[in-house]
Backbone as JSON, one array per atom type, in Angstrom:
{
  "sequence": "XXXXXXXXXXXXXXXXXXXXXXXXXXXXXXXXXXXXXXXXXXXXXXXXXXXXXXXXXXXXXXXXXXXXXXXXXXXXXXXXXXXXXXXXXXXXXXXXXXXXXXXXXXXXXXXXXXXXXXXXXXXXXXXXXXXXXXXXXXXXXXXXXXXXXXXXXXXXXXXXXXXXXXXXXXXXXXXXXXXXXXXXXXXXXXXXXXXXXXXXXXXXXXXXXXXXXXXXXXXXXXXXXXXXXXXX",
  "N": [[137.05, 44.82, 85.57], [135.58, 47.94, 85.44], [135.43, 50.06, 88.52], [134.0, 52.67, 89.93], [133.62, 55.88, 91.27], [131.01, 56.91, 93.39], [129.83, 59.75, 92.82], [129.48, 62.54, 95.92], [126.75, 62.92, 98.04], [124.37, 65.0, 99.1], [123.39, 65.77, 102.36], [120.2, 64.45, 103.34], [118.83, 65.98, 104.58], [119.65, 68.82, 103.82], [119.17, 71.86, 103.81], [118.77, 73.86, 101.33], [117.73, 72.38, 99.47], [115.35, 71.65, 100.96], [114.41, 74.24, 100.5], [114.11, 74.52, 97.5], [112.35, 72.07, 96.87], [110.07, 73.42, 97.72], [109.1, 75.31, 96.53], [109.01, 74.01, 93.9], [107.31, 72.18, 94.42], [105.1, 72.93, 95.98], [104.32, 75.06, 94.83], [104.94, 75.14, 92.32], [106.89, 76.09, 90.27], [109.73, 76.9, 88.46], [113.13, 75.97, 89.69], [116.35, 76.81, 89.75], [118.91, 74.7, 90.34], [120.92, 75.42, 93.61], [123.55, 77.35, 95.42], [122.46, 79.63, 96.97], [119.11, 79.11, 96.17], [117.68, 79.3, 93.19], [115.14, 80.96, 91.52], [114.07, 80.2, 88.12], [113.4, 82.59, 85.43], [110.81, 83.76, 82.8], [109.12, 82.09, 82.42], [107.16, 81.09, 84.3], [106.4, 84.03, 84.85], [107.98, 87.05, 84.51], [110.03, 89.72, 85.89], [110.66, 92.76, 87.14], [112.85, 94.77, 88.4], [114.13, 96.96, 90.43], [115.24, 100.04, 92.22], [114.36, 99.71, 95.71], [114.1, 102.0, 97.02], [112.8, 103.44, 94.68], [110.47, 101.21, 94.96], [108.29, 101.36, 96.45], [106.05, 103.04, 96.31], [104.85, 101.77, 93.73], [103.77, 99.64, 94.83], [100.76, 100.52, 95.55], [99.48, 99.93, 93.17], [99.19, 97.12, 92.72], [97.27, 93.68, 92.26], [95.67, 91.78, 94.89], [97.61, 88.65, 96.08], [100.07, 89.28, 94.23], [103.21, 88.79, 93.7], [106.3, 90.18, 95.23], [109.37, 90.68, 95.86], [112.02, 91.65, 98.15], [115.84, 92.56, 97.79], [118.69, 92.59, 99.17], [120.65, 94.69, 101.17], [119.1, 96.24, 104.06], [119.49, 98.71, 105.26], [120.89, 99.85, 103.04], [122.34, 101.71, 100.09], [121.76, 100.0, 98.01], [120.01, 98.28, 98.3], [116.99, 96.43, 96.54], [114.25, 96.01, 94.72], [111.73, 93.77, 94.04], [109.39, 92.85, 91.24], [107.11, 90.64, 90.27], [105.72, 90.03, 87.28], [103.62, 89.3, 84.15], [104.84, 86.25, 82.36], [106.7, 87.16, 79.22], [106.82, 89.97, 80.26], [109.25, 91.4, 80.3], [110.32, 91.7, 77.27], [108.33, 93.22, 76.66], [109.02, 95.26, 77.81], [110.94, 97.54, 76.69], [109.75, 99.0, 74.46], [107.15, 99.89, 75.8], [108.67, 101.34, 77.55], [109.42, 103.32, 75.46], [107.38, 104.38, 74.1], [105.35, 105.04, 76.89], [106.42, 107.57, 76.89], [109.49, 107.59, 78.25], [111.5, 106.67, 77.48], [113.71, 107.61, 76.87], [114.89, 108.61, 78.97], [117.86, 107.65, 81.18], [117.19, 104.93, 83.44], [117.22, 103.34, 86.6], [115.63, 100.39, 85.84], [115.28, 97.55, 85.91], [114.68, 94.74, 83.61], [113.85, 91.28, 83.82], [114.16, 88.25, 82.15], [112.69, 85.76, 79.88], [115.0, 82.92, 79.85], [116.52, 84.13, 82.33], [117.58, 84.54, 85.79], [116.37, 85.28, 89.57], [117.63, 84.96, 92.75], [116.31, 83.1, 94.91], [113.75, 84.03, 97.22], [114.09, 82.78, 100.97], [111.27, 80.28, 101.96], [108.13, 81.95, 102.77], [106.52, 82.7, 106.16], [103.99, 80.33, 107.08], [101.1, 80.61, 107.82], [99.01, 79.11, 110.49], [96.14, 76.17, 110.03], [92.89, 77.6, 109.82], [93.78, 79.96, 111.35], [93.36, 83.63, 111.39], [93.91, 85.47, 108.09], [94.96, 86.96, 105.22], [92.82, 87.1, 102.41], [92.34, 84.18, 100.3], [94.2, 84.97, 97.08], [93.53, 85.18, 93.22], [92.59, 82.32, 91.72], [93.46, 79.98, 93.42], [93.86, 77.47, 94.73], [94.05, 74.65, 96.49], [97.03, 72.87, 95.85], [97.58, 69.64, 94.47], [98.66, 66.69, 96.56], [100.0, 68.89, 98.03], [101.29, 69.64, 101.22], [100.89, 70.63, 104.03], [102.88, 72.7, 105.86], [103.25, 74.11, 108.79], [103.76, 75.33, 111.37], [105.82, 77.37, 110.29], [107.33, 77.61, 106.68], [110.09, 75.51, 104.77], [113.27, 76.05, 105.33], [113.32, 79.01, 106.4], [112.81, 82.83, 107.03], [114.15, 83.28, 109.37], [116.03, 81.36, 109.36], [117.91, 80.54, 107.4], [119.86, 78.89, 104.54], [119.69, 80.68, 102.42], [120.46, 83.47, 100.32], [120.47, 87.02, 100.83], [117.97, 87.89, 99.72], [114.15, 88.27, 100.35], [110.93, 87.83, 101.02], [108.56, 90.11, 100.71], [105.79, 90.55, 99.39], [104.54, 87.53, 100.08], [104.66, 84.37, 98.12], [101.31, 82.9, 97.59], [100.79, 79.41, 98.84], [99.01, 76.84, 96.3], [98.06, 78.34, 94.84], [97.36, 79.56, 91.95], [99.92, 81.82, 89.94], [99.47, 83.62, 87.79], [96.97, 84.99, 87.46], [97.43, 87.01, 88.73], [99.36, 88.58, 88.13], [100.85, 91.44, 87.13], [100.1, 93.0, 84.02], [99.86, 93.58, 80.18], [97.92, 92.82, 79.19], [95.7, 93.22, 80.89], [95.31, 95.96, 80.84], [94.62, 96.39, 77.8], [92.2, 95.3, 77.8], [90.24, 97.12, 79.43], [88.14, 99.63, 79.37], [88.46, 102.73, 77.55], [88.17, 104.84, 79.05], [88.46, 103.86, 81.93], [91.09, 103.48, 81.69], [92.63, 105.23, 81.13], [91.96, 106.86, 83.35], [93.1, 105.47, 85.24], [92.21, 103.73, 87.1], [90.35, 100.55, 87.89], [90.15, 96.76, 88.1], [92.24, 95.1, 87.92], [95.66, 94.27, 88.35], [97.72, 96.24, 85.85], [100.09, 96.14, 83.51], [101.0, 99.11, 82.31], [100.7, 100.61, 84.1], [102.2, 100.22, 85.95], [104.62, 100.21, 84.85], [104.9, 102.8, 84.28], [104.5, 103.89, 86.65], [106.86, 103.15, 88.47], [108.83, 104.09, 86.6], [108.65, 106.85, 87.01], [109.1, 107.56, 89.75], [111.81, 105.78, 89.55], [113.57, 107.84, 88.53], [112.65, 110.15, 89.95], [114.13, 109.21, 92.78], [116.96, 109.29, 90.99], [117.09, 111.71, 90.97], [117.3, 112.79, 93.77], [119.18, 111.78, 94.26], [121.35, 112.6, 93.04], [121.18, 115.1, 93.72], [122.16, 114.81, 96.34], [124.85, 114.49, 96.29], [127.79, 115.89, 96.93], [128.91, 119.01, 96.52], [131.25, 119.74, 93.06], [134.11, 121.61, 93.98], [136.44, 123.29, 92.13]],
  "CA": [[135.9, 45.69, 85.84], [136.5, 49.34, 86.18], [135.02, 50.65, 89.44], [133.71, 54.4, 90.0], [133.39, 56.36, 92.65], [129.64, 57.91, 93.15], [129.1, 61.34, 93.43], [128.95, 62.79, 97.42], [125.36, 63.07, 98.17], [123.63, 66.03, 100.12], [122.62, 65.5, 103.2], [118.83, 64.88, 103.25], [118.25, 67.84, 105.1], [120.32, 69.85, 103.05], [118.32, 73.49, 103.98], [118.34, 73.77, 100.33], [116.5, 71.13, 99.29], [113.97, 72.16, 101.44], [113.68, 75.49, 99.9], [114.23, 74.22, 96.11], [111.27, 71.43, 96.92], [108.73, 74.38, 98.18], [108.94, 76.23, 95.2], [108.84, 73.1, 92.82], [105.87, 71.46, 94.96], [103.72, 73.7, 96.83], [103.86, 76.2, 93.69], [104.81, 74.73, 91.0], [107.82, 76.81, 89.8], [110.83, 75.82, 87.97], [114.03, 76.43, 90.17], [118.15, 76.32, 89.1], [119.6, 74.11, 92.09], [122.6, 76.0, 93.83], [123.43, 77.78, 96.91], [121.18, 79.73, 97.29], [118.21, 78.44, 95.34], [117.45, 80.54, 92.27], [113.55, 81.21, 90.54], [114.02, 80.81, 86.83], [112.65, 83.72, 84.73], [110.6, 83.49, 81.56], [108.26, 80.45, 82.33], [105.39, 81.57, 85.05], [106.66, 85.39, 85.22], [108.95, 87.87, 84.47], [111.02, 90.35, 86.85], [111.23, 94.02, 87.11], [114.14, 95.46, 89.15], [113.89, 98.43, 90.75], [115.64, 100.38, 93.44], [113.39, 99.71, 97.2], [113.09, 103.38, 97.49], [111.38, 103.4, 94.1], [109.01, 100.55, 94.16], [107.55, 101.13, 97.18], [105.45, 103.81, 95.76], [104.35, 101.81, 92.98], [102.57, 98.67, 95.57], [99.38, 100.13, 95.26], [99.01, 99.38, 91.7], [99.04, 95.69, 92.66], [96.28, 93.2, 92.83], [96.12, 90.92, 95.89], [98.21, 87.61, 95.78], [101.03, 89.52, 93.52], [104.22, 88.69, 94.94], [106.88, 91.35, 95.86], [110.62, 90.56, 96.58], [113.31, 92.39, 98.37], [116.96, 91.68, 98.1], [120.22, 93.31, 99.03], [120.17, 95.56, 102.58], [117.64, 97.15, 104.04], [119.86, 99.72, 105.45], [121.83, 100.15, 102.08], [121.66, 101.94, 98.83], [121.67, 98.45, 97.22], [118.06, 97.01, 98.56], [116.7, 96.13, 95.04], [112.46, 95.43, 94.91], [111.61, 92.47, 92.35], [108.3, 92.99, 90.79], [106.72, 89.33, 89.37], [104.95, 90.21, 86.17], [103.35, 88.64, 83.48], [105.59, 85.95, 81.32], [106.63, 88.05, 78.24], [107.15, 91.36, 80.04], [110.76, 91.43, 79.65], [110.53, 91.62, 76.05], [107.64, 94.29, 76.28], [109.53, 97.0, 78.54], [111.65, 99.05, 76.02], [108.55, 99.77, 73.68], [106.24, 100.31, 77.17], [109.18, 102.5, 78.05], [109.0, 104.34, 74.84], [105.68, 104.87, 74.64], [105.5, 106.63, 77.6], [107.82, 108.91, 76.74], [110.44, 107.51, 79.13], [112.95, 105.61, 76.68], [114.91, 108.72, 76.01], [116.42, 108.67, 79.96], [118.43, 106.35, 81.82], [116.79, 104.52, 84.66], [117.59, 102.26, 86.82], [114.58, 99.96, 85.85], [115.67, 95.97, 84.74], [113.5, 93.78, 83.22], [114.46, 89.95, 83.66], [113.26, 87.44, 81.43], [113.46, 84.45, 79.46], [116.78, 82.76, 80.28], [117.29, 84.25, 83.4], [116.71, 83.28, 87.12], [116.62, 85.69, 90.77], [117.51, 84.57, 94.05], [114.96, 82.65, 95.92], [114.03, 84.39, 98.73], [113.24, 81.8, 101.82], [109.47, 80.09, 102.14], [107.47, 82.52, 103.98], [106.07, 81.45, 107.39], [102.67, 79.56, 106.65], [99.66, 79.94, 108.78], [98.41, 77.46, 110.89], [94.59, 76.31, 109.6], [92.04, 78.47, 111.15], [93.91, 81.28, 111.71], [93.0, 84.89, 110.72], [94.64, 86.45, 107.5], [94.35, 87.35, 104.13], [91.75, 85.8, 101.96], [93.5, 83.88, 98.8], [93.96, 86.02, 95.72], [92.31, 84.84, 92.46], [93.76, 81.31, 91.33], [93.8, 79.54, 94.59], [93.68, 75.95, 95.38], [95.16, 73.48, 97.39], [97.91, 71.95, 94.92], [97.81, 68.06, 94.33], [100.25, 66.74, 96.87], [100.85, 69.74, 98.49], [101.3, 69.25, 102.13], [101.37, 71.21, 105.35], [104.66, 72.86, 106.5], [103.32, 73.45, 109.87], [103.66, 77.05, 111.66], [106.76, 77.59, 109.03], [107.66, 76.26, 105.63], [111.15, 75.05, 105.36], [114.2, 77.38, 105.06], [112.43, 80.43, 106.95], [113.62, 83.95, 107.14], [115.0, 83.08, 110.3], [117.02, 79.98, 109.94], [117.75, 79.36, 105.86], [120.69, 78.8, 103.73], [119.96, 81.27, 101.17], [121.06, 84.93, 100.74], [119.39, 88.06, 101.09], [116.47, 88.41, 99.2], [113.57, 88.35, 101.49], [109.62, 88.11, 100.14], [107.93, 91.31, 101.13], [104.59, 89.91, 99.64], [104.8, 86.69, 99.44], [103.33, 83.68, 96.87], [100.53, 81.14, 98.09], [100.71, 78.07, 98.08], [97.98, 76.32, 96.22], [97.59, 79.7, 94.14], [98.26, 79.86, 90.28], [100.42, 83.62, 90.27], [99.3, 84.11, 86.57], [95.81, 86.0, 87.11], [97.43, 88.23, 90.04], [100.29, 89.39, 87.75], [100.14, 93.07, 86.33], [100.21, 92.03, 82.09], [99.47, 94.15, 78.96], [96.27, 92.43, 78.15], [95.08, 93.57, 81.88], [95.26, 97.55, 80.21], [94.07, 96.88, 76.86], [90.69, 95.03, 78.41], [89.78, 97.92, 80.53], [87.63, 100.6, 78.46], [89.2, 103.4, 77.8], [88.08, 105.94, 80.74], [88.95, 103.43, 83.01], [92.52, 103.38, 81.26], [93.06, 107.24, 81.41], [91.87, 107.0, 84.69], [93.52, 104.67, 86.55], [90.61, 102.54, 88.01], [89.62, 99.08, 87.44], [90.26, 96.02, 89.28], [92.9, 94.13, 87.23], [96.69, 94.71, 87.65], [98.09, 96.32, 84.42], [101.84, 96.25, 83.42], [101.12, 100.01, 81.83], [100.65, 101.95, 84.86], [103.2, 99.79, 87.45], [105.97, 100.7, 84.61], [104.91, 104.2, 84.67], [104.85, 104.55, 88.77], [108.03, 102.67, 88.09], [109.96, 104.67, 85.71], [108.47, 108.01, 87.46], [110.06, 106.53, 90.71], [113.04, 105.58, 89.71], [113.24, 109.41, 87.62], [113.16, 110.86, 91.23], [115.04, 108.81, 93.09], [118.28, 109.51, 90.4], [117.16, 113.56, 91.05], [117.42, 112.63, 95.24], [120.52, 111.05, 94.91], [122.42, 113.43, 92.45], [121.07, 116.84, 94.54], [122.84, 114.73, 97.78], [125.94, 114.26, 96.12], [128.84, 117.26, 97.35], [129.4, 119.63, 95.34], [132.96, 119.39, 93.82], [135.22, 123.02, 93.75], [137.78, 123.2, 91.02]],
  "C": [[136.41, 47.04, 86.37], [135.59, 49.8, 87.67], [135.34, 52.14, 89.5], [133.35, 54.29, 91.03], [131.85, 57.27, 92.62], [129.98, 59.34, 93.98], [129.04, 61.33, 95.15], [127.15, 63.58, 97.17], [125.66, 64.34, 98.97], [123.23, 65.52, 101.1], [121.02, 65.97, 102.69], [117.7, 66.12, 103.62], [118.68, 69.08, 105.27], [119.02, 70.85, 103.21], [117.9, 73.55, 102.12], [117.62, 73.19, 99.72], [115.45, 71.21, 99.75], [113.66, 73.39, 100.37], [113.25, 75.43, 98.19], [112.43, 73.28, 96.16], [109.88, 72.41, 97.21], [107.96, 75.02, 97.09], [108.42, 75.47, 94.44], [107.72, 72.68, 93.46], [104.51, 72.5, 95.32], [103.71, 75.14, 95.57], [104.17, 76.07, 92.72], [105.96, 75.44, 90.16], [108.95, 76.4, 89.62], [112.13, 76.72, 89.19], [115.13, 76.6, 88.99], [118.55, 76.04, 90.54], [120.83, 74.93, 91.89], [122.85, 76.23, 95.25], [123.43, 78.83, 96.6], [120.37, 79.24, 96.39], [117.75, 79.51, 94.29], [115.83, 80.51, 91.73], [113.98, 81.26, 88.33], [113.06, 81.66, 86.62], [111.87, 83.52, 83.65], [109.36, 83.09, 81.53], [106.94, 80.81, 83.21], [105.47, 82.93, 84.81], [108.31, 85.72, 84.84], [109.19, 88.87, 85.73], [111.2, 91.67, 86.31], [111.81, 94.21, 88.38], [114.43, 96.56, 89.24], [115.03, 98.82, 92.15], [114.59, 100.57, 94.63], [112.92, 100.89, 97.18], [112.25, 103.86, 96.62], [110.25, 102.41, 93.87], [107.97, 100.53, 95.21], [105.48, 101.82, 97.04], [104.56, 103.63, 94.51], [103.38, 100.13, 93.64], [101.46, 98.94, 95.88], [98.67, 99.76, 94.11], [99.08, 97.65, 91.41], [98.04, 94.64, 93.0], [96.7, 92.49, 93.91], [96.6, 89.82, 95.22], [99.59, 87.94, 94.53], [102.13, 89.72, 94.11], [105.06, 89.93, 94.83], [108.29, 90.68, 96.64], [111.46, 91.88, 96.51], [114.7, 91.82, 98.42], [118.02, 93.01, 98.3], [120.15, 94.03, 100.8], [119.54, 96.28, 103.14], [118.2, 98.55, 104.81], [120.77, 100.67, 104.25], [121.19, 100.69, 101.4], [121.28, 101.2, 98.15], [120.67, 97.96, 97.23], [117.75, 97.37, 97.26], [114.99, 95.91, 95.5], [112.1, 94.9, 93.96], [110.13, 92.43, 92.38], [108.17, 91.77, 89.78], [105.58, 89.83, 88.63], [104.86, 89.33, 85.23], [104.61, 88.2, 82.35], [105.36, 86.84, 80.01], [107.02, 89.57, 78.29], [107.7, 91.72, 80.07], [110.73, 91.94, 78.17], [109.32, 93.08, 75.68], [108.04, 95.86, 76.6], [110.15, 98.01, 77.78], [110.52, 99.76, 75.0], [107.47, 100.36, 74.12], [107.2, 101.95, 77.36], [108.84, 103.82, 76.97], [107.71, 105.09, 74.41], [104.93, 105.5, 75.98], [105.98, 107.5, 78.11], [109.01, 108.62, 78.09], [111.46, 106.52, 78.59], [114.03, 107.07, 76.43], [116.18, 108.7, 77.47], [116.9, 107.39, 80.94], [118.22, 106.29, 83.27], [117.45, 103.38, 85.02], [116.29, 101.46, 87.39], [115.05, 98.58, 85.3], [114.54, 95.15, 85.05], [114.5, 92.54, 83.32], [113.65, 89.0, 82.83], [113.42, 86.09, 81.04], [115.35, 84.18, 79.48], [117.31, 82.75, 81.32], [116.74, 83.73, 84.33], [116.86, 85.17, 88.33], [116.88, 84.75, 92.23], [116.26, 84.02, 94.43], [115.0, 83.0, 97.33], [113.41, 83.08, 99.93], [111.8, 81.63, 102.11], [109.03, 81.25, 103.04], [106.85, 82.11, 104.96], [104.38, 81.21, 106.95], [101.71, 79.36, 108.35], [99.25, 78.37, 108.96], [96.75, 77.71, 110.07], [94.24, 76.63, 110.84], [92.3, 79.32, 111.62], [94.14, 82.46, 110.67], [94.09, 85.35, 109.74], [94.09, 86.54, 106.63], [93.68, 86.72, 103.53], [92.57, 85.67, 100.41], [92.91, 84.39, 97.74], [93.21, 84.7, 94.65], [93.13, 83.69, 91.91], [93.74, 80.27, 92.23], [92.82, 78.58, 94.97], [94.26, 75.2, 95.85], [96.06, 72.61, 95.86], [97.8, 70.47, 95.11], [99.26, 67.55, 95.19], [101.15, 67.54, 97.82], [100.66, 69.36, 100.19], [101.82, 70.97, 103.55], [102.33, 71.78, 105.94], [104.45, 72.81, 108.1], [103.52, 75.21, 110.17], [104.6, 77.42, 110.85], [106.9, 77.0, 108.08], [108.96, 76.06, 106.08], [111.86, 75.83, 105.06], [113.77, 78.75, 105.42], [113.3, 80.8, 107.2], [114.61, 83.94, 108.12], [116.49, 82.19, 110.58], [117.17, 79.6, 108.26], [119.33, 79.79, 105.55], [120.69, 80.17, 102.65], [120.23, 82.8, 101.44], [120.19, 86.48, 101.44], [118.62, 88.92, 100.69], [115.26, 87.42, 100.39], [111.97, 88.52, 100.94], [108.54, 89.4, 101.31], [106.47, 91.27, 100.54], [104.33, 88.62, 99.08], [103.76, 85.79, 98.54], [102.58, 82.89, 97.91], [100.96, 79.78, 97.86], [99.59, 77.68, 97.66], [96.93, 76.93, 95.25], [98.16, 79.33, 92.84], [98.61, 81.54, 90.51], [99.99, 84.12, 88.95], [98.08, 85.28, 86.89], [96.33, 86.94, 87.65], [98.36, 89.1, 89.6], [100.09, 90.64, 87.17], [100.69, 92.43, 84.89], [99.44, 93.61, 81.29], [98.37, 94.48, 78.95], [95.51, 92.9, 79.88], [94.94, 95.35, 81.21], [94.62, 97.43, 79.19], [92.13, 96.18, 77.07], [90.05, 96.0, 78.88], [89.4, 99.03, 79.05], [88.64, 102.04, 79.02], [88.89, 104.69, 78.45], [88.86, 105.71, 81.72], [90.94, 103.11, 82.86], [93.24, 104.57, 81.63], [92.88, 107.53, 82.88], [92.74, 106.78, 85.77], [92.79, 103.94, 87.78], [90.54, 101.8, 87.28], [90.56, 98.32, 88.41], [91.58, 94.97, 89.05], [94.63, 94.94, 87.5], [97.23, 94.95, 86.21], [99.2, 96.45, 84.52], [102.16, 97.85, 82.87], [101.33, 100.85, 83.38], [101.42, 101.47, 86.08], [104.21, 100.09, 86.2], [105.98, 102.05, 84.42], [105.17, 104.67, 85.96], [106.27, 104.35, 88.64], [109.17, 103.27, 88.14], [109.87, 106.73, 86.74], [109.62, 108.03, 88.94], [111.42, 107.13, 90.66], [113.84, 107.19, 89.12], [113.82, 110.28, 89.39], [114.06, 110.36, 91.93], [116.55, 108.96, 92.66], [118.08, 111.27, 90.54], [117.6, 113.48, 92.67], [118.76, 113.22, 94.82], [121.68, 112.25, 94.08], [122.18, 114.92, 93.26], [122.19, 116.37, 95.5], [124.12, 114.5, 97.31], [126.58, 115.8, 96.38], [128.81, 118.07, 96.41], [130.68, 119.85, 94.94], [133.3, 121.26, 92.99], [136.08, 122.57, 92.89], [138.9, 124.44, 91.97]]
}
């Protein structure tokens, strides 16, 4: 008889595991187990990738319950701002871009999509019941199963395993994120006043990759004025 050796287990209260289970339970979202815990891409939402100092400028074009990650340093040039948009809009951004007139220059604007994954930033801390906050975006029900974390979920900002992305607005639990995402078909619904305008009530994926691209446009004019000037 040959005898094998099993696999070393995780401890049960591997931090990770907590944070991987939050995602997969209380929202329903596919992970990639690792260290840190990753979000696949593709499957509920896609990922735009922006530089912090341009996306801040483009969070009023977001309905409530649309999440909002930061990752990288918040004192650095590096802080990144991850915009969760409608599955598919990876694949829509270079013909968005060209169409309004912003495929000709080079931003620093990435789309993530099918295939890929981001960092999982740690659960956000979870109200106790009964106390005062936001009222749940559009989608929002208690999940089958889902359970209580308790004044925190597990792996909080304070105390987790994972790196440093950080949710700046985070998901519900109990919420589907599909209605709250900015999407296409949120722009071509809207009559067209309210298109030219910029009013109506629906995130659209047209006018958060315009703030976007405008954004990120200045931000590369900042940063090249502050660079030295070099003498020959």
């Amino acid at each position: 008889m040959v005898h094998t050796v099993p696999l070393p287990r995780r401890p049960l209260d591997d931090p990770s595991d907590a944070v991987q289970q939050w995602y997969e339970n209380e929202l329903g979202w596919a992970t990639v187990p690792g260290a840190p815990v990753r979000l696949a891409t593709g499957l509920r939402f896609d990922v735009l990738d922006v530089p912090a100092e341009a996306g801040y400028a483009a969070l009023r074009h977001l309905g409530p319950g649309s999440p909002v990650a930061l990752h990288g340093g918040r004192r650095t040039r590096g802080e990144r701002m991850r915009f969760l948009v409608a599955a598919g809009s990876a694949d829509e951004l270079p013909g968005l871009l060209d169409w309004l007139e912003w495929g000709a220059l080079t931003l620093d604007l990435k789309a993530i999509g099918a295939g890929g994954s981001i960092e999982a930033p740690p659960p956000p801390a979870v109200r106790p019941p009964g106390m005062p906050g936001d009222s749940p975006g559009p989608g929002c029900s208690q999940r089958p199963g889902a359970q209580e974390a308790g004044p925190r979920g597990p792996g909080t900002q304070e105390a987790s395993p994972q790196g440093a992305a950080v949710w700046l607005r985070p998901p519900e639990p109990g919420c589907e994120v599909e209605p709250s995402l900015p999407t296409l078909s949120a722009f071509s619904a809207l009559p067209a006043w309210q298109a030219v305008g910029g009013v109506g009530g629906a995130p659209d994926l047209v006018r958060l990759v315009d703030t976007l691209a405008t954004q990120c446009h200045r931000v590369r004019l900042r940063r090249a004025c502050a660079q030295p000037l070099a003498f020959s």
